[in-house]
VMD Tcl script that builds the backbone (N, CA, C; Angstrom):
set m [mol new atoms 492]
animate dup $m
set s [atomselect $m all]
$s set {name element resname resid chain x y z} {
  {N N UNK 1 A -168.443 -280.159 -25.874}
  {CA C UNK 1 A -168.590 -281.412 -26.599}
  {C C UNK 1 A -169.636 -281.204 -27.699}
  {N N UNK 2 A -169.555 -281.508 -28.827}
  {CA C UNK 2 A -169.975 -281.559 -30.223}
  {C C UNK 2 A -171.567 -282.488 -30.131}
  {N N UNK 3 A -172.411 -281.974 -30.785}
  {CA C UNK 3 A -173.896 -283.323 -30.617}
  {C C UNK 3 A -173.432 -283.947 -32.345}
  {N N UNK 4 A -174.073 -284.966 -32.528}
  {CA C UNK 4 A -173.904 -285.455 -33.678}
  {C C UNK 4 A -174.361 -284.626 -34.922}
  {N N UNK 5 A -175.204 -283.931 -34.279}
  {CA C UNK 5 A -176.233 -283.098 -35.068}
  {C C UNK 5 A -175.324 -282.327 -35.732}
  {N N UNK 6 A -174.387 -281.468 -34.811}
  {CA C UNK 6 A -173.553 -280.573 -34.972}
  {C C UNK 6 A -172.515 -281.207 -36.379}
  {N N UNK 7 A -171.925 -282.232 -35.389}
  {CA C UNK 7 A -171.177 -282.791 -36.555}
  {C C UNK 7 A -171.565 -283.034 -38.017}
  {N N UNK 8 A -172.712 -283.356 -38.111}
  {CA C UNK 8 A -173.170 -284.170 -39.592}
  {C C UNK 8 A -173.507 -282.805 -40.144}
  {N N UNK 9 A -174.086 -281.453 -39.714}
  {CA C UNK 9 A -174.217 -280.449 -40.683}
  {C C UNK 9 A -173.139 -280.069 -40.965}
  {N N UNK 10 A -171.683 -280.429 -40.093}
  {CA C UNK 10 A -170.201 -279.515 -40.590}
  {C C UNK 10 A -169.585 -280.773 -41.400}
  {N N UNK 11 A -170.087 -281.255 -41.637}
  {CA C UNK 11 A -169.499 -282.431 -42.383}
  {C C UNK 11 A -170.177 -282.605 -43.944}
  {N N UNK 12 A -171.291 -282.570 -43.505}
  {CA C UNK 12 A -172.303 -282.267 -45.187}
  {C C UNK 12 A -172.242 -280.877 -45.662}
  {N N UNK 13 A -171.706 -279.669 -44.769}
  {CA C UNK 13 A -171.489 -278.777 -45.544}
  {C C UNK 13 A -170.367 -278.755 -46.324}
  {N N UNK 14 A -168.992 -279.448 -45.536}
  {CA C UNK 14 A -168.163 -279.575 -46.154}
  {C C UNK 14 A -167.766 -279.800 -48.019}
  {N N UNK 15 A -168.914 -281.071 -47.617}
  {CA C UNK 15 A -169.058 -281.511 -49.049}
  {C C UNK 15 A -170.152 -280.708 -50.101}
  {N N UNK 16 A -170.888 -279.366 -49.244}
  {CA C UNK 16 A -171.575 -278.545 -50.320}
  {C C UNK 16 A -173.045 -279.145 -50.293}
  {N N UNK 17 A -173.454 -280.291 -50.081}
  {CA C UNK 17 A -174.828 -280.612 -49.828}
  {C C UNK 17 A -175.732 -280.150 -48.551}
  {N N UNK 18 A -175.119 -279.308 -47.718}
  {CA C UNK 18 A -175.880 -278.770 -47.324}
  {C C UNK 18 A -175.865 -277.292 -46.914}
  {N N UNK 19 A -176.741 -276.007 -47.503}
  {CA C UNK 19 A -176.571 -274.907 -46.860}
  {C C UNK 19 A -176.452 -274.333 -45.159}
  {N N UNK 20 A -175.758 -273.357 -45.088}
  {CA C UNK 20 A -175.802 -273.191 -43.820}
  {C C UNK 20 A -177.096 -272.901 -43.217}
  {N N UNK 21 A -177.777 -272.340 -43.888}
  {CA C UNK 21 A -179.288 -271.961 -43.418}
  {C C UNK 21 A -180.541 -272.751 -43.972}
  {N N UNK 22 A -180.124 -274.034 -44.326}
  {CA C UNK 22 A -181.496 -275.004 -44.651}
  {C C UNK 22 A -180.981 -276.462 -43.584}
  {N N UNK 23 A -182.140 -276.898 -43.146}
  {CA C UNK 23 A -181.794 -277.875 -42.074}
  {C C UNK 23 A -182.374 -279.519 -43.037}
  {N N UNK 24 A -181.448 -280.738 -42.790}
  {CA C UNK 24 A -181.653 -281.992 -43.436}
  {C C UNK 24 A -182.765 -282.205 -42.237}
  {N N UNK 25 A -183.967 -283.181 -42.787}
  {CA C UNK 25 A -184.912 -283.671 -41.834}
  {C C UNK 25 A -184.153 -284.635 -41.039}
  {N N UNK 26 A -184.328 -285.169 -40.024}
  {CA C UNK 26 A -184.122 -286.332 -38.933}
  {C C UNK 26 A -183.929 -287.555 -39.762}
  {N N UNK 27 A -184.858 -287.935 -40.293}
  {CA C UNK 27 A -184.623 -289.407 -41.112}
  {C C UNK 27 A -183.185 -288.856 -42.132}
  {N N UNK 28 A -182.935 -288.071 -42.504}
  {CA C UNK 28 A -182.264 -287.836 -43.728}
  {C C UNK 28 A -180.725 -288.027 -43.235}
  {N N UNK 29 A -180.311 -288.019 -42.014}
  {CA C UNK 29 A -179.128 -287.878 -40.889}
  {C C UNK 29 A -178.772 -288.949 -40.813}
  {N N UNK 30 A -179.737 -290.097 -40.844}
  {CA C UNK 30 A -179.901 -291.873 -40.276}
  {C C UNK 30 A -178.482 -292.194 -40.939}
  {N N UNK 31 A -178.463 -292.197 -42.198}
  {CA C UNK 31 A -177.483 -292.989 -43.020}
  {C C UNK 31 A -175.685 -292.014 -42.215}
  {N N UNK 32 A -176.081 -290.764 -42.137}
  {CA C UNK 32 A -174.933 -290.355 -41.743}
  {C C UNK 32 A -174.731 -290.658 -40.211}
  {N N UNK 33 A -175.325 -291.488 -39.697}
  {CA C UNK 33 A -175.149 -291.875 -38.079}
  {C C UNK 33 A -174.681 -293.290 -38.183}
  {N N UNK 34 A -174.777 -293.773 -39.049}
  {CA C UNK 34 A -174.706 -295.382 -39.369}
  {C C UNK 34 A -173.184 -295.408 -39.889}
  {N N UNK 35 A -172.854 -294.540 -40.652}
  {CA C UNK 35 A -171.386 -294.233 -41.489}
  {C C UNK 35 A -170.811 -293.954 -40.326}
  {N N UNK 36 A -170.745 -292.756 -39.768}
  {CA C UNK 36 A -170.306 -292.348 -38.602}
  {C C UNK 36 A -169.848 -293.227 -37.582}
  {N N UNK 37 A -170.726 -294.417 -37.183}
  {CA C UNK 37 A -170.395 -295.343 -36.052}
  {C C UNK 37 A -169.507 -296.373 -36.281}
  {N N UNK 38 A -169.956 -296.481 -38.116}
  {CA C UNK 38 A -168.745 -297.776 -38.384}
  {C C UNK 38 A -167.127 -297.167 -38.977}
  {N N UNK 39 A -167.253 -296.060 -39.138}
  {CA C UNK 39 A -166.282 -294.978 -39.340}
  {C C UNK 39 A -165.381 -295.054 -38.009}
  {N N UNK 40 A -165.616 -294.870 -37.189}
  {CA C UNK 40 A -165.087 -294.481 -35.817}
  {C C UNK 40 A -165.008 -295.884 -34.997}
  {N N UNK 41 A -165.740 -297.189 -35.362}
  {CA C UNK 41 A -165.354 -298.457 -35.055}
  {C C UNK 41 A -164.749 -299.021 -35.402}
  {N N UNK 42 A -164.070 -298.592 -36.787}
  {CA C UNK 42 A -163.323 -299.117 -37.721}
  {C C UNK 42 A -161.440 -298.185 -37.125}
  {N N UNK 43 A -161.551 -296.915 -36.545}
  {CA C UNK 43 A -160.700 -296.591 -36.083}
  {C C UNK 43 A -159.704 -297.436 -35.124}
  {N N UNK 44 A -160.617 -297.410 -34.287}
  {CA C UNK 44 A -161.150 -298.027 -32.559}
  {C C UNK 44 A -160.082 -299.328 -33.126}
  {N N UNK 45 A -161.076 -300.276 -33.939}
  {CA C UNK 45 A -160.113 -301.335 -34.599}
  {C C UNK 45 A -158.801 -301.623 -34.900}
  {N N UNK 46 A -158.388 -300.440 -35.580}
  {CA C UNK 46 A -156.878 -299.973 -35.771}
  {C C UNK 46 A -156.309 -299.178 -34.822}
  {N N UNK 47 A -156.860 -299.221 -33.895}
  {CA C UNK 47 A -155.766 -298.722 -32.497}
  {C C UNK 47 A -155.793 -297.567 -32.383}
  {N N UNK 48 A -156.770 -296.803 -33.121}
  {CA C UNK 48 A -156.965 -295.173 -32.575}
  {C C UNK 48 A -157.942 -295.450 -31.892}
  {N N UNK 49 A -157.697 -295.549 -30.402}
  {CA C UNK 49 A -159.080 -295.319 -28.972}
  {C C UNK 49 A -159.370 -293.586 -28.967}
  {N N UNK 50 A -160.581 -293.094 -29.327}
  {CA C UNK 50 A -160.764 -292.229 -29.074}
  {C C UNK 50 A -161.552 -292.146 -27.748}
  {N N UNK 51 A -161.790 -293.186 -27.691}
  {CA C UNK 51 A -163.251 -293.343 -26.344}
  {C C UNK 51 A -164.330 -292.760 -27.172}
  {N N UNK 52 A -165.002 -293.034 -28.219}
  {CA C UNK 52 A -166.309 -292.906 -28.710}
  {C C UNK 52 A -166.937 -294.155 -28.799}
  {N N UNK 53 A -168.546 -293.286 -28.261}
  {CA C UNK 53 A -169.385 -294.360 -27.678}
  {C C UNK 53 A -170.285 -294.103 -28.979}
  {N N UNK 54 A -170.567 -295.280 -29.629}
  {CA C UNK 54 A -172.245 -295.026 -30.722}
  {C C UNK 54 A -173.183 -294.720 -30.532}
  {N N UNK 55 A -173.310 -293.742 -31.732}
  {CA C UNK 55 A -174.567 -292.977 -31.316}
  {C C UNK 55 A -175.294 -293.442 -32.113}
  {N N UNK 56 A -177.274 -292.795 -31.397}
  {CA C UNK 56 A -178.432 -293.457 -32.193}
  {C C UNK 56 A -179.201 -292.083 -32.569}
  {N N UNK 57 A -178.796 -290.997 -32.433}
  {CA C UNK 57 A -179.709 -289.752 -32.489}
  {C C UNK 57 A -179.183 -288.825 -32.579}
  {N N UNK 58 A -179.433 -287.159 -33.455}
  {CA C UNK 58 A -178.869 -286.080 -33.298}
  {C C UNK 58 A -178.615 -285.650 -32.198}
  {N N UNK 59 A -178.706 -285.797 -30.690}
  {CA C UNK 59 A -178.815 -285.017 -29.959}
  {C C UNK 59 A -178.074 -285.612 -28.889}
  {N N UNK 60 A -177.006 -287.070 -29.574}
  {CA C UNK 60 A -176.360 -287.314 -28.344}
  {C C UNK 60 A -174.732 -286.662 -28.561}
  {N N UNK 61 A -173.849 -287.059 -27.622}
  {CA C UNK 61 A -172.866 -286.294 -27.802}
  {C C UNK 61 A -172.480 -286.929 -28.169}
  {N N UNK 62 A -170.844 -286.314 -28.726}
  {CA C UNK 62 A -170.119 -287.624 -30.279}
  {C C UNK 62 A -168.837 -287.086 -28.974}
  {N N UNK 63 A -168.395 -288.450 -28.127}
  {CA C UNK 63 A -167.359 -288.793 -27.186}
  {C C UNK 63 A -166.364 -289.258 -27.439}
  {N N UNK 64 A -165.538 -287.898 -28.181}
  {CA C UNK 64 A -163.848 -287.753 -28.370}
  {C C UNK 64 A -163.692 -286.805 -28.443}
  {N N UNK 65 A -161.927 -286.681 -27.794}
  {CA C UNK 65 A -161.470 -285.167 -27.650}
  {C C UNK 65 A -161.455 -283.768 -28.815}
  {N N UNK 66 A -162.101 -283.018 -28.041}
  {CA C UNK 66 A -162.338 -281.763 -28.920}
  {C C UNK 66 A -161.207 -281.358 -29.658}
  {N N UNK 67 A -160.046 -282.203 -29.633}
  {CA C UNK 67 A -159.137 -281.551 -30.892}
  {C C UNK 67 A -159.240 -282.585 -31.871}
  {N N UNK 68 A -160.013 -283.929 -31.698}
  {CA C UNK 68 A -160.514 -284.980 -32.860}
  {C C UNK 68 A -161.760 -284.264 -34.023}
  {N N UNK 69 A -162.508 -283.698 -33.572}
  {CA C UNK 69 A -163.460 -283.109 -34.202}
  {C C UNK 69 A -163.023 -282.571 -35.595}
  {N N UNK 70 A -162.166 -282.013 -35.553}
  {CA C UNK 70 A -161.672 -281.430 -37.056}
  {C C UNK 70 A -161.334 -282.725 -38.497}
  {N N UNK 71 A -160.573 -283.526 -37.920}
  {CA C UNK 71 A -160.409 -284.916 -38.445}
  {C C UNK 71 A -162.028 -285.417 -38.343}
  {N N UNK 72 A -162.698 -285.809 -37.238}
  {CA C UNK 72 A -163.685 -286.099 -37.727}
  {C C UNK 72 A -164.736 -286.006 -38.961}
  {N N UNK 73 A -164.851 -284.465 -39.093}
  {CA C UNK 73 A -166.165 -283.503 -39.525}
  {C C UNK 73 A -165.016 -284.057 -40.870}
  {N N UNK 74 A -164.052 -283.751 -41.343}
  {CA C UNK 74 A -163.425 -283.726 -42.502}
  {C C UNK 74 A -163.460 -285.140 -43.225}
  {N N UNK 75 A -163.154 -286.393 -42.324}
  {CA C UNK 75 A -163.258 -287.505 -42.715}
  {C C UNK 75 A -164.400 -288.058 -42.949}
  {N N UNK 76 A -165.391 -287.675 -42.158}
  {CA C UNK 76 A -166.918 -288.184 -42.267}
  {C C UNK 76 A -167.418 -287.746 -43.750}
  {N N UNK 77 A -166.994 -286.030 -43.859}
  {CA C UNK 77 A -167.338 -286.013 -45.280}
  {C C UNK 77 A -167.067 -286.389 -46.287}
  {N N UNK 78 A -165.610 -286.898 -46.207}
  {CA C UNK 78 A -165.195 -287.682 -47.680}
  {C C UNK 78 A -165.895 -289.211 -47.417}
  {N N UNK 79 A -166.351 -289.842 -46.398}
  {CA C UNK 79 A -166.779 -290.504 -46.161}
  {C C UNK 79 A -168.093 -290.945 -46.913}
  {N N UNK 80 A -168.803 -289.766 -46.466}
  {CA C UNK 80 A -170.622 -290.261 -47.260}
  {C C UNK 80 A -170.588 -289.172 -48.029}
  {N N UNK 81 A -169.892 -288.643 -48.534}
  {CA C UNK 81 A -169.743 -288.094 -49.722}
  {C C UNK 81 A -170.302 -288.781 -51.230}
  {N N UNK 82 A -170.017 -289.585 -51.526}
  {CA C UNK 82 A -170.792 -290.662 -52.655}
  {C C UNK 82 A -172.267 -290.709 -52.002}
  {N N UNK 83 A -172.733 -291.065 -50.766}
  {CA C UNK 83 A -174.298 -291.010 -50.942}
  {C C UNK 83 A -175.132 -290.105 -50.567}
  {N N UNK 84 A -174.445 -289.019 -50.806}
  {CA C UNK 84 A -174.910 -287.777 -50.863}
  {C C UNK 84 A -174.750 -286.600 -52.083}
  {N N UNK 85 A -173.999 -287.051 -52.725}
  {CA C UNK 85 A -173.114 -286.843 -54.438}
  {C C UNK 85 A -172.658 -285.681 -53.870}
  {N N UNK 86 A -172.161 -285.355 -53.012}
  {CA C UNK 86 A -171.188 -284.340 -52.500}
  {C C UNK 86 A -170.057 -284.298 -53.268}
  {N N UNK 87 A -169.322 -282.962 -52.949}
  {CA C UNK 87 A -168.245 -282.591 -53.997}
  {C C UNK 87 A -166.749 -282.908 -52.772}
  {N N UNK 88 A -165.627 -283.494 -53.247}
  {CA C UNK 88 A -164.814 -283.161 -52.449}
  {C C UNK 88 A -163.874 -282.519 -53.011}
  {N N UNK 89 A -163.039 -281.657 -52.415}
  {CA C UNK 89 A -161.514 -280.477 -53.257}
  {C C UNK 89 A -160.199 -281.201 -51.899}
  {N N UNK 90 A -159.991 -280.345 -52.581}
  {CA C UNK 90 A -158.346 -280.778 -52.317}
  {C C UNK 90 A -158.094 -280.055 -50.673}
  {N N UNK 91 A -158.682 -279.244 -50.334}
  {CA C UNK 91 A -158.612 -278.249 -49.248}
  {C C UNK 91 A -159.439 -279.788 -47.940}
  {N N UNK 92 A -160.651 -280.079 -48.638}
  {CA C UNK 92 A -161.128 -281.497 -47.542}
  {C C UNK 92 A -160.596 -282.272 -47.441}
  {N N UNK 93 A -159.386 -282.651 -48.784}
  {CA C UNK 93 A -158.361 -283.891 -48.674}
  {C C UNK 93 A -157.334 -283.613 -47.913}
  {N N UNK 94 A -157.049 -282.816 -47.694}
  {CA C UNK 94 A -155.854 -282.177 -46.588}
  {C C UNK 94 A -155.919 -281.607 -45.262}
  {N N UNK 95 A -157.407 -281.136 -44.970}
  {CA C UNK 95 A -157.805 -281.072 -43.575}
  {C C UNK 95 A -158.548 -282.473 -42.803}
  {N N UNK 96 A -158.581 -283.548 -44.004}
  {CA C UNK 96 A -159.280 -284.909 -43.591}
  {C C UNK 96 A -157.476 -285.687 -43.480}
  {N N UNK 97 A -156.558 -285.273 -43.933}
  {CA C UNK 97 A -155.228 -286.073 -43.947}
  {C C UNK 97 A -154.536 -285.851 -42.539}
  {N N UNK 98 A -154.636 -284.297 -42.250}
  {CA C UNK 98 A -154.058 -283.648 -41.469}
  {C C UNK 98 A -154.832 -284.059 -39.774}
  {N N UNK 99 A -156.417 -283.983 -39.991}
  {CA C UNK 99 A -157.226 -284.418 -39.103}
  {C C UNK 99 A -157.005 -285.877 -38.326}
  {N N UNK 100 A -156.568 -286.597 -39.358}
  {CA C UNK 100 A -156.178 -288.090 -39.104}
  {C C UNK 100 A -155.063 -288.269 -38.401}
  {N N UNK 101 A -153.858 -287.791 -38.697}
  {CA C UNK 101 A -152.828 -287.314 -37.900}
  {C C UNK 101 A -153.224 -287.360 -36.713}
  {N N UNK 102 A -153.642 -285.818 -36.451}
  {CA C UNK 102 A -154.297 -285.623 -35.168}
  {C C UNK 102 A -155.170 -286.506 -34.059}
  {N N UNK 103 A -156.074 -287.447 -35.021}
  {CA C UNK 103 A -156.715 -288.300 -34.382}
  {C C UNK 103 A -155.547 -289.214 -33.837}
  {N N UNK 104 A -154.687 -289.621 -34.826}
  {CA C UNK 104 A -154.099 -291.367 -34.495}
  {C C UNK 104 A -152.974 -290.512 -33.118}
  {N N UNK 105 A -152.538 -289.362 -32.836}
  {CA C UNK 105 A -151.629 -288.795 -32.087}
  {C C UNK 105 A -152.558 -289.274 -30.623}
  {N N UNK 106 A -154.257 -288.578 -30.740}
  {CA C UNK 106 A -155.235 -288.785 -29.487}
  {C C UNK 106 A -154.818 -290.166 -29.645}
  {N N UNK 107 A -155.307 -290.779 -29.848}
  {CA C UNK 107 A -155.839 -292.211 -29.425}
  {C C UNK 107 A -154.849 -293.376 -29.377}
  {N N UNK 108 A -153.254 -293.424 -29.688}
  {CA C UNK 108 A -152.415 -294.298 -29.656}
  {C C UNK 108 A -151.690 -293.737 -28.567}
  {N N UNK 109 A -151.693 -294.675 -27.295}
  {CA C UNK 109 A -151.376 -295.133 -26.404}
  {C C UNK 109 A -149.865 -295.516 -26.198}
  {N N UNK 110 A -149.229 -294.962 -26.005}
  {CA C UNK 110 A -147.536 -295.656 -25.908}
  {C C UNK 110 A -147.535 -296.492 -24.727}
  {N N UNK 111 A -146.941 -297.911 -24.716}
  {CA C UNK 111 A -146.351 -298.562 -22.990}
  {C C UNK 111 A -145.431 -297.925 -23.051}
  {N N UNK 112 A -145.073 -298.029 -21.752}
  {CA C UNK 112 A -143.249 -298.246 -21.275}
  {C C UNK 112 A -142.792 -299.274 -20.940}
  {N N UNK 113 A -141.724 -299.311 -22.048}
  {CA C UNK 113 A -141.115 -300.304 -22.304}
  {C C UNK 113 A -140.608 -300.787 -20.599}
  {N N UNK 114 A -140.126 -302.608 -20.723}
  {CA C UNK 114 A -139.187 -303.041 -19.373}
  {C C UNK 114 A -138.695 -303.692 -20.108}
  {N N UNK 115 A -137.597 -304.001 -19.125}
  {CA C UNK 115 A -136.399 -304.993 -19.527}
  {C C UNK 115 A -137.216 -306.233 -19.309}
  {N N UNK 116 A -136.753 -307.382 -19.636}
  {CA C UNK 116 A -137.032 -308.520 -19.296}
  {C C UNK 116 A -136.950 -309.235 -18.448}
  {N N UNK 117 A -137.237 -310.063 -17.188}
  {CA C UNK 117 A -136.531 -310.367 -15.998}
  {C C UNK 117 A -135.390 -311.767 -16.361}
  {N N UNK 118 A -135.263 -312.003 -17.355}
  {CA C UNK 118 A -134.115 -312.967 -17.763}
  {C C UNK 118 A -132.759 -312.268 -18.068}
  {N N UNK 119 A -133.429 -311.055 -18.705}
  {CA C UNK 119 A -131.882 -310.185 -19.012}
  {C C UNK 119 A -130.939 -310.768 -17.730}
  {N N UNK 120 A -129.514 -310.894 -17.773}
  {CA C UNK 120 A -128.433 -310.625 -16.773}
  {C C UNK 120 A -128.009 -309.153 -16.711}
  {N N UNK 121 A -128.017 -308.551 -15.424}
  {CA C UNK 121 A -127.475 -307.363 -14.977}
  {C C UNK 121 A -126.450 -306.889 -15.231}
  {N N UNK 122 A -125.865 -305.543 -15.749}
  {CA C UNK 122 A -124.605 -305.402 -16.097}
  {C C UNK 122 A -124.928 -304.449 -16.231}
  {N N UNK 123 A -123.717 -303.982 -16.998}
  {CA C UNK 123 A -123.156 -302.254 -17.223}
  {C C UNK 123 A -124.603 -301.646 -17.830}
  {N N UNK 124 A -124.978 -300.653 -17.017}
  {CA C UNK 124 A -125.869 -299.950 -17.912}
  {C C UNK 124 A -127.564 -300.350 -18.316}
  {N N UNK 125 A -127.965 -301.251 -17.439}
  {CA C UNK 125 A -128.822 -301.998 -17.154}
  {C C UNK 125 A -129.726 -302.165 -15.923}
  {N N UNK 126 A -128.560 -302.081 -14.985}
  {CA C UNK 126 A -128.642 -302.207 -13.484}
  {C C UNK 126 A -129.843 -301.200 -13.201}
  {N N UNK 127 A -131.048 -301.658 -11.894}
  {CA C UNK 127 A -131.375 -301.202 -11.430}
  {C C UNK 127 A -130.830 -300.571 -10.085}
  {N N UNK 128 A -130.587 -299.261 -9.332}
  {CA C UNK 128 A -130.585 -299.264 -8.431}
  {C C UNK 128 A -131.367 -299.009 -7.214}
  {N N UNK 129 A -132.761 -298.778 -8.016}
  {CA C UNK 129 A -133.348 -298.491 -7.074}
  {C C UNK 129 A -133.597 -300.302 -5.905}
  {N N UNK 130 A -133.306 -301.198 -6.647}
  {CA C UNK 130 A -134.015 -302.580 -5.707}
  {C C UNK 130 A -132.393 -302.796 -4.927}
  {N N UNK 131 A -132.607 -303.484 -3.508}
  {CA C UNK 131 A -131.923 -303.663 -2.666}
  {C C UNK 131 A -130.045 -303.842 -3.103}
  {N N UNK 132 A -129.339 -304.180 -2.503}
  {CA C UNK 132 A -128.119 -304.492 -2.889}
  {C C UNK 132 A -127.777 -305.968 -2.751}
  {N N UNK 133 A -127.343 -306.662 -3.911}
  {CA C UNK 133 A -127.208 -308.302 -3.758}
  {C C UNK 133 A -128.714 -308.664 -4.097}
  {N N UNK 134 A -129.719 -308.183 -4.403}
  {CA C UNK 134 A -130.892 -309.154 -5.111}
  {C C UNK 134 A -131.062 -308.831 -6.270}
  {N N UNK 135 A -130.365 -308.191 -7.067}
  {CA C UNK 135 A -130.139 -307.628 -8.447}
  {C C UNK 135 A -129.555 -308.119 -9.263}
  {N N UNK 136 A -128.315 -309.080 -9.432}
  {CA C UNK 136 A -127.683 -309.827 -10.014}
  {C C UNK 136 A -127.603 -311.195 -10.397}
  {N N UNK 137 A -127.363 -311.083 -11.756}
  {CA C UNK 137 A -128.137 -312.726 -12.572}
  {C C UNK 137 A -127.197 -313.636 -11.780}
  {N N UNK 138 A -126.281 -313.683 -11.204}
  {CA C UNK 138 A -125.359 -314.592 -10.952}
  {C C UNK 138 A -124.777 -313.987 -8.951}
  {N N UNK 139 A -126.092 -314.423 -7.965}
  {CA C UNK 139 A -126.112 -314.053 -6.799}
  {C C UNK 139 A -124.927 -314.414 -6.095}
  {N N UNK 140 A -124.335 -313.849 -5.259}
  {CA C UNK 140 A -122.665 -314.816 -4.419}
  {C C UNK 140 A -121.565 -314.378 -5.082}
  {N N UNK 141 A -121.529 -314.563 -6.273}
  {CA C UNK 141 A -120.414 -314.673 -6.964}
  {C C UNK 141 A -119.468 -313.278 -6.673}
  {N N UNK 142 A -120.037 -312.463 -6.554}
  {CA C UNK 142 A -119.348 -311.169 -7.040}
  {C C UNK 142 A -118.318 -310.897 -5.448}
  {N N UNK 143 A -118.965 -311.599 -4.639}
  {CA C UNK 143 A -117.533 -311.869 -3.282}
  {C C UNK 143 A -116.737 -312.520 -2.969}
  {N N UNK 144 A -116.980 -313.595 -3.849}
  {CA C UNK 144 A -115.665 -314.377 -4.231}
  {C C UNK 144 A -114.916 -314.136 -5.227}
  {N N UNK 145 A -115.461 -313.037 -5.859}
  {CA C UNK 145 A -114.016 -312.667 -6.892}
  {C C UNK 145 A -113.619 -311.597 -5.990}
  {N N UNK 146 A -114.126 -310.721 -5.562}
  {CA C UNK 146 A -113.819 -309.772 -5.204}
  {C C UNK 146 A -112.439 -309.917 -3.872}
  {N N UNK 147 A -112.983 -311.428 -3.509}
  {CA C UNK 147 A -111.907 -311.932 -2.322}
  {C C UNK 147 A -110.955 -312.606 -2.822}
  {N N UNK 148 A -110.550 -312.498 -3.918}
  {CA C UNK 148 A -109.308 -313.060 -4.677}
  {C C UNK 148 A -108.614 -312.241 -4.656}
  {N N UNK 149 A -106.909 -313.209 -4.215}
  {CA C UNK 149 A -106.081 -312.230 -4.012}
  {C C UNK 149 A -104.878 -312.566 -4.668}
  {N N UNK 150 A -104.471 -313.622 -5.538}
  {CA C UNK 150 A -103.876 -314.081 -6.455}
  {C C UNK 150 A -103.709 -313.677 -7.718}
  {N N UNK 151 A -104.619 -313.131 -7.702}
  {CA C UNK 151 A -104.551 -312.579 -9.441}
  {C C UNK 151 A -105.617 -313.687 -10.255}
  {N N UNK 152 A -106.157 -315.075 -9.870}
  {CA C UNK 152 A -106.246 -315.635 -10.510}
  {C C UNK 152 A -108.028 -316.197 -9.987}
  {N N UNK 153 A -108.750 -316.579 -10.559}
  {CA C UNK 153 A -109.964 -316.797 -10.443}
  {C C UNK 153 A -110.414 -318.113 -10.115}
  {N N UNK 154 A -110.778 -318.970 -9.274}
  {CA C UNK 154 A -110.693 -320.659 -8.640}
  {C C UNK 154 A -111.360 -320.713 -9.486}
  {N N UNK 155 A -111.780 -322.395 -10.016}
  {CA C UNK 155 A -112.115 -323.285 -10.809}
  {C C UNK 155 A -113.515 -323.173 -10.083}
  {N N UNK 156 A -114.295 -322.826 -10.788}
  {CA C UNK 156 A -115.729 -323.623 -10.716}
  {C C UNK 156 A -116.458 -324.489 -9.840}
  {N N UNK 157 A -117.515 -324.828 -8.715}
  {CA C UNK 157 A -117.762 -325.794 -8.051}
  {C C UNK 157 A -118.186 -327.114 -9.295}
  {N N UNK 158 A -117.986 -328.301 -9.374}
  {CA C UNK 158 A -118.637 -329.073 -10.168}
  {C C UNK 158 A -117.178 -329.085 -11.320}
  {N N UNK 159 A -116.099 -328.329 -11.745}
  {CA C UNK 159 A -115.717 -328.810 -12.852}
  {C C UNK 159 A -114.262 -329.068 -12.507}
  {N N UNK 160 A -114.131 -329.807 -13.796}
  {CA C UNK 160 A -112.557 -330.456 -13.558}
  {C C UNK 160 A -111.321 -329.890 -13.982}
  {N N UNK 161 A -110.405 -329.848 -13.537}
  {CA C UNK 161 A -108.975 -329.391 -13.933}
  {C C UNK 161 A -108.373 -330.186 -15.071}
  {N N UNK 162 A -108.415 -329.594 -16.382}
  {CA C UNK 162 A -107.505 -330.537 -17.459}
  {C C UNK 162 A -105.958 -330.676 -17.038}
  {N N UNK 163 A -105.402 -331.459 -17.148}
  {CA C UNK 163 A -104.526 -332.349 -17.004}
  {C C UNK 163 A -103.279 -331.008 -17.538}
  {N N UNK 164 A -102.278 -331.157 -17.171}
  {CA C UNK 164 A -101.392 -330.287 -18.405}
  {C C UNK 164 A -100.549 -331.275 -18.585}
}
mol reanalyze $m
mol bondsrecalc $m
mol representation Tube
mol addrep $m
């Protein structure tokens, strides 16, 4: 798991403001911890759950899956890129596009779908795993047709015979 620390130097290097071998002071990080939280709350918002918790310090861990990190570090930098006058190329616009992908794949949740319990039962619908005879929108019925031996289907309880 990634510390924030980690993140914000692969993210400001990205953008060229920071060498690999010179370190930003503690206060200088603040603004990139503040971007960072509303960055990733603003995800959260739009239905990418990464499970990241806000952070207040370099040294806590940044809690989403280690294949989010790449999208992260890439997006964060085009991110505070302006208040840092960082440079962005086309290579950060496409590992921050591609990263995003990746993120919204983690964090969107599919249901499984059900039928509705109003649907009526029929071809191709039917459950079989639930009992036999408590499955069907229209309970009884299916043994009184089945006990017809006329060819012809009785009238309805409740309705009337038109006249001929």
């Amino acid at each position: 798991m990634a510390t924030v620390a980690q993140v914000a130097k692969a993210s400001l290097q990205r953008i060229l403001v920071q060498a690999s071998e010179a370190d930003l002071e503690p206060d200088e990080y603040q603004d990139f911890i503040f971007a960072m939280n509303n960055y990733m709350l603003s995800l959260d918002a739009d239905g990418i759950n990464l499970g990241y918790t806000e952070v207040d310090n370099l040294g806590d861990d940044v809690t989403i899956p280690v294949g989010a990190l790449r999208g992260l570090i890439a997006n964060m930098a085009i991110e505070v890129s302006p208040d840092y006058n960082g440079q962005i190329t086309q290579g950060l616009i496409a590992a921050a596009q591609e990263g995003l992908k990746t993120m919204r794949k983690l964090g969107q949740r599919v249901k499984a779908t059900a039928l509705p319990a109003t649907l009526p039962v029929g071809s191709g619908n039917e459950d079989y795993t639930r009992t036999a005879g408590t499955s069907h929108f229209y309970p009884g019925v299916e043994a009184e047709i089945l006990a017809e031996t006329t060819g012809a289907i009785g009238l309805e309880a409740g309705t009337a015979k038109l006249s001929e």
